[in-house]
Phi, psi and omega in degrees: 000115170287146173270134157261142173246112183235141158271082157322130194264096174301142163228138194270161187196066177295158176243090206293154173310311166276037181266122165303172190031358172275122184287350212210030162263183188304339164060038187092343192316164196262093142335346189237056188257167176231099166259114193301144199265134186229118191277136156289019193262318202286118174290011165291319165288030200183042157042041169126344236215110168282154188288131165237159168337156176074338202297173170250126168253137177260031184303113191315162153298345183262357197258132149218113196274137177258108176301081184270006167199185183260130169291175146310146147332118158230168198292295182238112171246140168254146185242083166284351173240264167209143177246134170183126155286130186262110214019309194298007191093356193288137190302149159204172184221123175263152183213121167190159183277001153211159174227124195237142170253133202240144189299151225095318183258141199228158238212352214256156169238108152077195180215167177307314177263050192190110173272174168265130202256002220256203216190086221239111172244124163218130208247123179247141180246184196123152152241225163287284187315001206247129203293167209232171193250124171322055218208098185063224214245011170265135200239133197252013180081199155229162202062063186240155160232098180248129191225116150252004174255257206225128164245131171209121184233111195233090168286138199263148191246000000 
């Protein structure tokens, strides 16, 4: 398989709180939630029940799942708590046709002063065809990574 390599342009596309009708501001959250550190390997963290392929993955606001291995292909994960790869480096591959970090929710590999040394691929699939993700009368696609909390990704140069 050859690699492409694109660059991508974030564009913020805030929703302030006093907006009337914005769905995707913090909406009260608690800043002050306690969140348990959870492997995604331990079926305990998924009440038993490990993710298989195709599935909607949920992280909870009280959850911060450590990616100690690559899930399956999934349909969707929402990050309402923290998603994080871990310190130690492990290569890992996220895959799924959307990924949404929703405020509140956070995304990271490493930190400025600790980079991340591992190898963090994340493949969102799908084609024209593959239904799109929803929200009030907009419709945002697919292969999408919508982000309303925080991705924070720090790689060594």
């Amino acid at each position: 398989n050859p690699c492409i390599e694109e660059s991508i342009e974030f564009l913020a596309d805030p929703c302030p709180e006093d907006e009337p009708g914005c769905q995707f501001s913090r909406g009260g959250l608690d800043d002050n939630v306690t969140r348990r550190v959870m492997l995604w390997s331990d079926p305990a963290t998924w009440n038993g029940t490990l993710p298989v392929a195709g599935q909607n993955v949920t992280i909870e606001r009280d959850m911060h799942v450590l990616l100690d291995v690559s899930p399956p292909p999934l349909e969707g994960i929402t990050v309402f708590g923290g998603l994080e790869a871990p310190s130690n480096g492990t290569d890992v591959t996220l895959r799924a046709v959307w990924i949404i970090v929703r405020g509140g929710g956070d995304l990271i590999a490493g930190t400025e002063s600790e980079p991340y040394n591992g190898t963090l691929d994340i493949a969102l699939s799908g084609d024209r065809y593959t239904p799109g993700i929803k929200a009030n009368d907009d419709n945002y696609g697919s292969k999408l990574l919508l982000v309303f909390g925080t991705v924070s990704l720090h790689a060594p140069v």
